[in-house]
C-alpha positions in Angstrom: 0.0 0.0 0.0 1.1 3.4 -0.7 -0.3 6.4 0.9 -1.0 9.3 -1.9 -1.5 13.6 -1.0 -4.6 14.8 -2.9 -4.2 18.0 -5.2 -6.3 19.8 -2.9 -4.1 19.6 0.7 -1.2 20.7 -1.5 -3.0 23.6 -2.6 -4.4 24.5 1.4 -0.7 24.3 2.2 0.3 26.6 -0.2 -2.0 29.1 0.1 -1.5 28.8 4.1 2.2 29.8 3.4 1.6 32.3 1.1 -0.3 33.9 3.4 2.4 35.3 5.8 2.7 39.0 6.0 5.8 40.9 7.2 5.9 42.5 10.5 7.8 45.4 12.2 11.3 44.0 13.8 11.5 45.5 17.4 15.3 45.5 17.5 16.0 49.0 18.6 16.9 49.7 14.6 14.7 51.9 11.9 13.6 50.2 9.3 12.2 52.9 7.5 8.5 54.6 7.5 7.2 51.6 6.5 8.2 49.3 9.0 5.3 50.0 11.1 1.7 49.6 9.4 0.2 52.8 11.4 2.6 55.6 11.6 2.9 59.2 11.7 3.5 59.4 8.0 0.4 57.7 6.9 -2.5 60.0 6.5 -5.0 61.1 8.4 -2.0 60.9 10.8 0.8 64.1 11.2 3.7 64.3 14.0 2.6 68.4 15.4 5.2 70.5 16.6 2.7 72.6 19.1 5.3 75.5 20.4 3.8 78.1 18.2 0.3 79.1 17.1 1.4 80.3 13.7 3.3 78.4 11.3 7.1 80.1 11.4 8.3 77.2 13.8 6.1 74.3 12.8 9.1 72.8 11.5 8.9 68.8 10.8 12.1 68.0 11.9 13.3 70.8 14.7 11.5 72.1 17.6 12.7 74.6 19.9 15.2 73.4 22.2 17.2 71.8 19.2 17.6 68.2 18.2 17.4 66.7 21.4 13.7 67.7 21.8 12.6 66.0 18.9 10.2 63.3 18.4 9.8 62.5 14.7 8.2 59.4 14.4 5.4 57.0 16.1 4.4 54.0 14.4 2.6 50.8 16.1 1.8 47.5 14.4 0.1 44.2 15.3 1.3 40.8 14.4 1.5 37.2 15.9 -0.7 38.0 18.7 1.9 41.0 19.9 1.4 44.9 20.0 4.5 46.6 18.7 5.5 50.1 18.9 8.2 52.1 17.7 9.6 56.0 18.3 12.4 57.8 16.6 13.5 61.1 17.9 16.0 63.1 20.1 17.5 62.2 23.5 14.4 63.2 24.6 13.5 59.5 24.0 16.0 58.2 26.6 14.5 60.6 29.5 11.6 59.4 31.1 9.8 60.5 33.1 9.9 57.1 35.7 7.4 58.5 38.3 9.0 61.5 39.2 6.8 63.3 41.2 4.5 65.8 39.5 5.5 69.3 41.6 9.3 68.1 40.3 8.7 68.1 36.9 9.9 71.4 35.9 11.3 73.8 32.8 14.5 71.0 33.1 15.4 68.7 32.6 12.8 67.6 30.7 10.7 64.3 30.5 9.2 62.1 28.1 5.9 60.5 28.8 3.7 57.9 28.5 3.0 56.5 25.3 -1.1 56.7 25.7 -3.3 54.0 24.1 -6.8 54.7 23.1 -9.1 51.9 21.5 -12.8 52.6 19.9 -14.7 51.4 16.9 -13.5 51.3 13.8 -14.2 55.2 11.8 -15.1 55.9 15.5 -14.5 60.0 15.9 -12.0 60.9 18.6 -10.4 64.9 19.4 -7.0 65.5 18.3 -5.4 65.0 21.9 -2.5 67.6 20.6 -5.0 70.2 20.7 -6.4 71.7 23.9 -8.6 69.8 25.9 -8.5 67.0 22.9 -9.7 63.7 25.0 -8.1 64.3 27.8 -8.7 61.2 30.5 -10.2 59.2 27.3 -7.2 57.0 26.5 -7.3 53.4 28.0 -3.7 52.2 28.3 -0.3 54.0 29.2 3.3 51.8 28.1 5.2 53.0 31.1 8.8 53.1 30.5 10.3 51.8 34.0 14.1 51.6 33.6 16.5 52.6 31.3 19.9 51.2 29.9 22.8 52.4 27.4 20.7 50.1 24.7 17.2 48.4 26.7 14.4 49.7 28.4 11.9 47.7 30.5 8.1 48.8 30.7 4.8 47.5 31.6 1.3 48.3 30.3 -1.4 50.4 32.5 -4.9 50.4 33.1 -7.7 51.8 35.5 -11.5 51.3 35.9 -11.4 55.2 35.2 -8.5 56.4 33.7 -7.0 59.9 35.1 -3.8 61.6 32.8 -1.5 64.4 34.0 -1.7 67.5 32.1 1.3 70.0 32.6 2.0 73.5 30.8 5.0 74.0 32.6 5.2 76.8 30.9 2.2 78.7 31.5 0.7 78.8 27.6 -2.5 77.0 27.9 -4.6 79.9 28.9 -3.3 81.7 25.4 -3.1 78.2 23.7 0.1 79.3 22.5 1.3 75.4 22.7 3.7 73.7 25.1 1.0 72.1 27.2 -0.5 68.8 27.1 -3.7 67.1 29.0 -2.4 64.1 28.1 1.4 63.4 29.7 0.8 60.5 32.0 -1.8 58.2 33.4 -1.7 58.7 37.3 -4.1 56.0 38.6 -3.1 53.1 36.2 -1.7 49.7 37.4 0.5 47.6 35.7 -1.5 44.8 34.1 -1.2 41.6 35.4 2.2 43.1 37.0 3.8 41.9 33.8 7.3 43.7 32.7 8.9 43.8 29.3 11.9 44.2 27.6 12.7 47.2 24.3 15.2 48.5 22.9 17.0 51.3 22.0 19.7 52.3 19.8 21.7 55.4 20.9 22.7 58.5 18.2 26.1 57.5 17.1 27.2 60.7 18.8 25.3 61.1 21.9 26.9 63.8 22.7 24.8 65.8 20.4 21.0 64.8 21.6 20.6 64.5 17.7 16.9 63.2 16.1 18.0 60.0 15.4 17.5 57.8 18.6 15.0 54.5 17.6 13.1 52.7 20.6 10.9 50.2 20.4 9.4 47.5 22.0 6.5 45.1 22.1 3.8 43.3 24.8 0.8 40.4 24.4 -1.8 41.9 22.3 -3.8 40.9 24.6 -3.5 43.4 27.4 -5.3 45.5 25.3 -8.6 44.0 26.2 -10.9 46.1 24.7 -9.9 45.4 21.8 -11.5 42.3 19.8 -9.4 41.0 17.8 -12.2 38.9 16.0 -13.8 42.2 15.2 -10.7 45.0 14.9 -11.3 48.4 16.1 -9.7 52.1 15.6 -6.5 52.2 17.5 -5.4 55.6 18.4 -1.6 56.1 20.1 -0.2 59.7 21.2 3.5 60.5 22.8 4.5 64.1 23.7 7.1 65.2 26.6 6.6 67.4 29.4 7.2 70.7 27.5 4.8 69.2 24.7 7.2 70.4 22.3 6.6 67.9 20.1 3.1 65.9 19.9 3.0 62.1 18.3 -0.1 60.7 17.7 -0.8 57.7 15.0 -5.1 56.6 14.1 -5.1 53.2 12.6 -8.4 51.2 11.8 -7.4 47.9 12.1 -9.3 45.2 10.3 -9.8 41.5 12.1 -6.3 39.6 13.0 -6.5 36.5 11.1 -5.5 33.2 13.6 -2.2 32.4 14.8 -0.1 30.9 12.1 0.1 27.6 14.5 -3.9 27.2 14.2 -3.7 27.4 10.3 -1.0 25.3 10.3 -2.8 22.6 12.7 -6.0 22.9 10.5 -3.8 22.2 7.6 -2.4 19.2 8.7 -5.8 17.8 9.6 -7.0 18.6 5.8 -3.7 17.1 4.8 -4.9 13.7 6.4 -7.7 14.0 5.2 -6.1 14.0 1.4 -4.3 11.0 2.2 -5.7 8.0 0.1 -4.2 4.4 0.5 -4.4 2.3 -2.6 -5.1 -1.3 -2.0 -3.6 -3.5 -4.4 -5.5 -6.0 -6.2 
C-alpha cells in the first residue's frame, strides 16, 4: 500500500504559506517609515510641533530646544498576537519620566511621557489629543517606561476602571493656547496589568553627545492586554506621545481590520486537511 497527497491539501498548504505577512522588527533599529503599518507618515496621521500658534516654527524635523527635543516618528503595528510600537526622535526619547513626582517636573530637565493608548470602533471619531482639551482622560492604556539602559528599556502596560492623565504646561501657555502644554502626559491612577514587565530597545545617536533626532526605541507586549480590543472584530487604534514641554506631539489613528488566527492554528488545520487528502491504494 502506498499512501498518496490529494491535489487539494497541497494547494491548502500553499495558500496557508503564502499567506504570511511581514511584521515590524522590534530590534532598537529603523527600518524605514514603512516598517510600522500605522505611523505618523500615513494620512489622516501628522507628527505636530505645538510651540507656536502660527506656522514660522512648525518645522517637521526641529522644535525649539534643538535636536534633542525631537520626536519625529510613532508608528505601532500588530502581528502574531503582539502589540509593537516604535519612536524615533531626540535624546528626549531616553528621559523618562519614571514617576517622578508631578510638583518636580519642571522647565528641566525635561521628560518624556507615557505612550497613551486609546481603542474605539472602527471610523469611531476621537479629538486631536495635541490640541487643547482633545480627549483628555479618554485613553485606555499607558506603556510606562520603568528603567532605562545604554541600549534596553523595561516597561509595563497600564490600566484603571477610570483612567486619570496628567496635564502639565510647565510653561504657562494653555490659557493663550500658544502650545507647550499637554492634557495628556501621564496616566496617574493606572496599574500595571497583570504586573507583567517587558523588555525594548534602543539604539543610541552615534554621537550622543549631540541629543541628535536619530534615537530609535521600540518595543513590544501580548496583544492581549489590550482587552478592549476584539481581535475577531478589529477596532480604531489611536496612540499619542508628547514630553513634558509638549514640544513635540506624536499621535498615530489606525483602523485595524480582524487579525487572522495564529499561524500555529492554520498550520494545525492544515495538517488535519492534509490527512484527510491522504488516500491508500489497495492493491488487487
Amino acid at each position: 500500500m502506498r499512501p498518496t497527497i490529494t491535489r487539494t491539501s497541497l494547494i491548502f498548504s500553499l495558500c496557508i504559506f503564502s499567506g504570511v505577512t511581514m511584521a515590524a522588527t522590534t530590534d532598537g533599529l529603523f527600518g524605514g517609515v514603512n516598517e510600522y503599518s500605522y505611523n505618523t507618515e500615513a494620512s489622516p496621521n501628522d507628527k505636530h510641533n505645538t510651540h507656536s500658534l502660527g506656522t514660522a516654527n512648525s518645522e517637521y524635523n526641529d522644535g525649539s530646544g534643538g535636536d534633542r527635543y525631537d520626536i519625529n516618528y510613532l508608528g505601532f503595528d500588530i502581528s502574531d498576537g503582539q502589540f509593537q510600537f516604535g519612536a524615533v526622535g531626540g535624546s528626549i526619547l531616553t528621559t523618562p519620566h519614571l514617576d517622578i513626582d508631578a510638583d518636580s517636573i519642571d522647565k528641566s530637565p525635561l521628560y518624556l511621557g507615557d505612550i497613551a493608548i486609546n481603542v474605539t470602533d472602527q471610523g469611531a471619531d476621537y479629538q486631536d489629543p495635541t490640541q487643547n482639551g482633545g480627549m483628555s482622560n479618554e485613553w485606555d492604556y499607558a506603556v510606562r517606561i520603568l528603567t532605562m539602559a545604554a541600549d534596553s528599556f523595561t516597561f509595563s502596560v497600564l490600566t484603571a476602571d477610570d483612567p486619570q492623565w496628567l496635564g502639565l504646561d510647565i510653561y504657562g501657555r494653555e490659557a493663550t493656547d500658544a502650545g507647550h502644554h499637554t492634557d495628556t502626559f501621564r496616566m496617574e491612577n493606572g496599574a500595571a496589568i497583570g504586573g507583567q514587565v517587558f523588555t525594548g530597545k534602543i539604539t543610541p545617536d552615534s554621537d550622543a553627545s549631540d541629543g541628535a533626532d536619530d534615537y530609535v526605541l521600540e518595543g513590544s507586549f501580548d496583544l492581549s492586554l489590550l482587552s478592549l480590543f476584539d481581535e475577531e472584530v478589529g477596532g480604531r487604534i489611536i496612540t499619542y506621545l508628547t514630553m513634558s514641554c509638549a514640544n513635540d506631539e506624536a499621535i498615530v489613528v489606525g483602523d485595524v481590520s480582524p487579525v487572522p488566527l495564529p499561524s500555529t492554528v492554520w498550520l494545525f488545520g492544515s495538517a488535519l486537511i492534509g490527512f484527510v487528502g491522504v488516500s491508500r491504494r489497495t492493491k488487487v
